[in-house]
Every structure is written in structure tokens, then in C-alpha cells.
C-alpha positions as CSV (number, residue, x, y, z in Angstrom):
1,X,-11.0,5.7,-7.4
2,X,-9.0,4.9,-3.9
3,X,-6.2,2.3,-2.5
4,X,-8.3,0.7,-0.2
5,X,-5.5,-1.0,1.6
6,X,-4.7,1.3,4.1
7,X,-8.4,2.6,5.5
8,X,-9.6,-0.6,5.5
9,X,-6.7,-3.3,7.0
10,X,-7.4,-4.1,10.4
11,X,-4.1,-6.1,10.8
12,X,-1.2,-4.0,11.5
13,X,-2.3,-1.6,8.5
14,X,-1.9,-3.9,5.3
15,X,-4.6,-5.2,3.2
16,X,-4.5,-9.0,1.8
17,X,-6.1,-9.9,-1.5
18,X,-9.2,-11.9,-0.3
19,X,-9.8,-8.8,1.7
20,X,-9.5,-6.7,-1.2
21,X,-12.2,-8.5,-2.9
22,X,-14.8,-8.0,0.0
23,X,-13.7,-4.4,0.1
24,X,-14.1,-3.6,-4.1
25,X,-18.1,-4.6,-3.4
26,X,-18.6,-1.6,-1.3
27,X,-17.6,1.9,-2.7
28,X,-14.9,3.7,-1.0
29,X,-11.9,6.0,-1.3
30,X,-9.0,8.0,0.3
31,X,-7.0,10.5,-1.1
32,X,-5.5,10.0,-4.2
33,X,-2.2,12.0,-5.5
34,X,-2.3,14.4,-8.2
35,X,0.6,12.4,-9.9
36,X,-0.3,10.0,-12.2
37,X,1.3,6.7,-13.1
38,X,1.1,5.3,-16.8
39,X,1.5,1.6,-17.7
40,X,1.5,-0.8,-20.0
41,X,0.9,-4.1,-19.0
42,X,1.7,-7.4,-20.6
43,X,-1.8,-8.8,-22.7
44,X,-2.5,-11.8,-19.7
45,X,-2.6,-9.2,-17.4
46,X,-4.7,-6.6,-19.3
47,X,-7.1,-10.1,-20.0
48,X,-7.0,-10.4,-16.0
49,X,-7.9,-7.0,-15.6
50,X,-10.7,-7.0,-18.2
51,X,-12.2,-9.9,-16.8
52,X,-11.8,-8.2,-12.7
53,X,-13.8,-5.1,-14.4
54,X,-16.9,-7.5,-15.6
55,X,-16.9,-8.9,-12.2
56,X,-16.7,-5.6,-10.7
57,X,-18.7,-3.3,-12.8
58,X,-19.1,-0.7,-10.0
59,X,-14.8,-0.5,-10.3
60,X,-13.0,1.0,-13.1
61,X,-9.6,-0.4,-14.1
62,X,-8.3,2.7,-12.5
63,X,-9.7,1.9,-9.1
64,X,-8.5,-2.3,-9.3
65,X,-5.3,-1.3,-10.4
66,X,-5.1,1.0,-7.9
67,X,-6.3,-1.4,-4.9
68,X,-4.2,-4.5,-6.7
69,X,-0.8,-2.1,-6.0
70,X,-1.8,-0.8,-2.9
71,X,-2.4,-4.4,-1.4
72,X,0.6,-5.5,-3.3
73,X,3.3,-3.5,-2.0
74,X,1.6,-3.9,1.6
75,X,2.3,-7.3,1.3
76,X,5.8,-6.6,-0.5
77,X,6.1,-4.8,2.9
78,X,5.5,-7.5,5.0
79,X,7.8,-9.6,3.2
80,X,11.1,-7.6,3.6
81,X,13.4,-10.3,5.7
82,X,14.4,-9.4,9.0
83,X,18.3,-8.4,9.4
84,X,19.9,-8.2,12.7
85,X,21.5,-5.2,13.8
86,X,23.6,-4.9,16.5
87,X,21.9,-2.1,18.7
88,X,19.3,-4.0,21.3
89,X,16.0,-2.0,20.8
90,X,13.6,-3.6,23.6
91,X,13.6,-6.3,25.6
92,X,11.0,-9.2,25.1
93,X,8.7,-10.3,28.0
94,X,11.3,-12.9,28.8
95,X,14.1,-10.5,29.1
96,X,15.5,-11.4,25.9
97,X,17.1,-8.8,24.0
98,X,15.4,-7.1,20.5
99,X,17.9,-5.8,18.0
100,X,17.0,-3.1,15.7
101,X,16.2,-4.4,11.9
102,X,18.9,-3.1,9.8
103,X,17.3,-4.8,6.2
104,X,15.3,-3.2,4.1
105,X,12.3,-2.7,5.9
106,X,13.0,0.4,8.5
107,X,14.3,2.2,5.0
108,X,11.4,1.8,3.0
109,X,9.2,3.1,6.2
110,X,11.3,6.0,6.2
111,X,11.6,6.5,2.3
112,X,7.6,6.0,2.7
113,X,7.1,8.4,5.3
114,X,9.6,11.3,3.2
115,X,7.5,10.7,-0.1
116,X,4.1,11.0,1.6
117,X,5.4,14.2,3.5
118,X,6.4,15.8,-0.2
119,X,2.8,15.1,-1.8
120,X,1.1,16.2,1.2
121,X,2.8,19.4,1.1
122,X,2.6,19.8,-2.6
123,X,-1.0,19.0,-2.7
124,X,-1.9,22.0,-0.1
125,X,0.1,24.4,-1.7
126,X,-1.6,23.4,-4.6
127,X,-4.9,23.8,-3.1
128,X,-5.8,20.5,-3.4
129,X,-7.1,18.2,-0.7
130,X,-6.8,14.9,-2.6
131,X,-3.1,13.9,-0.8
């Protein structure tokens, strides 16, 4: 029952799909939150998701749906456009200048980073070792 995506990317952290599939033929997991998410999801995608737990019998729907939103907002991540700010950053092996990305990018990192920080803390002083 674990997101996959990030124990197992071995390109700058994210997971894509076809490597998703390799991965959900082994059995695996990381830490899982003691929040829960419910859904409902539109009929195709419950067929689609059926059909993914006949081909992988080993993974419940829990554990694809898991993995398919893990690998989905990595690659949601990766897709945030680059916006120019004004402050230079680095400088590029050609002496060019880098400026800082101002889009939406840095904010989710930082969002990320604040919410992962909360369930860490609230799953050790809950005892638990599953954040």
C-alpha cells in the first residue's frame, strides 16, 4: 500500500508512468499518512481501475490509485512553466546569468515541504511511524 514514485525515480526524483508499471510487479512501500482521502471517481475510470487490478492482482485499488497520484502530480510538477524573476540566482557555465523561477513551481516545493513537515510531526506525536 505505497506511492512508489518517490523511492523508486532515478531521474531527479519523479516517477513516469511506464516506470510505474515495471515498479507495481515488484512489492514495495514507503510511508503512508494516517489521513485518508475518499473519492469517487467517474464509471470509465473506476472500469480502468478494475481492469489495472486484474492485471495486477498482487495491487489493491488502494495501492494503484495511490501510485497513479503519486506519479501524477510528479509529472504535474514537472510541468509547472518556468517564469522569470528578476533576481540572478547562478550563473551558467557560459557566464550567462540564471534568474530565480517566480511561477508556480518554487511555491508548491515550499507548500510541499510545510505539509510533509506537519504529518511528520503529527505522526510521531501520534506514535506512529507510517509518515
Amino acid at each position: 500500500m505505497a506511492a512508489l514514485a518517490p523511492r523508486l525515480a532515478g531521474n531527479g526524483g519523479t516517477m513516469k508512468i511506464r516506470e510505474l508499471l515495471d515498479a507495481w510487479r515488484d512489492d514495495a512501500s514507503d510511508p503512508l499518512t494516517e489521513e485518508q482521502f475518499c473519492v469517487r471517481l467517474p464509471v470509465y475510470d473506476a472500469a480502468r481501475l478494475a481492469a489495472l487490478s486484474e492485471i495486477f492482482p498482487g495491487r489493491s485499488a488502494e495501492q494503484l490509485l495511490t501510485d497513479l497520484l503519486s506519479a501524477s502530480l510528479d509529472e504535474l510538477e514537472g510541468n509547472f512553466p518556468y517564469r522569470r524573476g528578476d533576481r540572478v540566482v547562478e550563473h551558467d557555465e557560459l557566464g550567462d546569468p540564471i534568474y530565480e523561477d517566480v511561477g508556480l513551481g518554487p511555491r508548491f516545493h515550499e507548500l510541499t515541504r510545510k505539509h510533509a513537515a506537519r504529518l511528520k510531526a503529527s505522526a510521531r506525536e501520534d506514535g506512529s511511524d507510517s509518515a
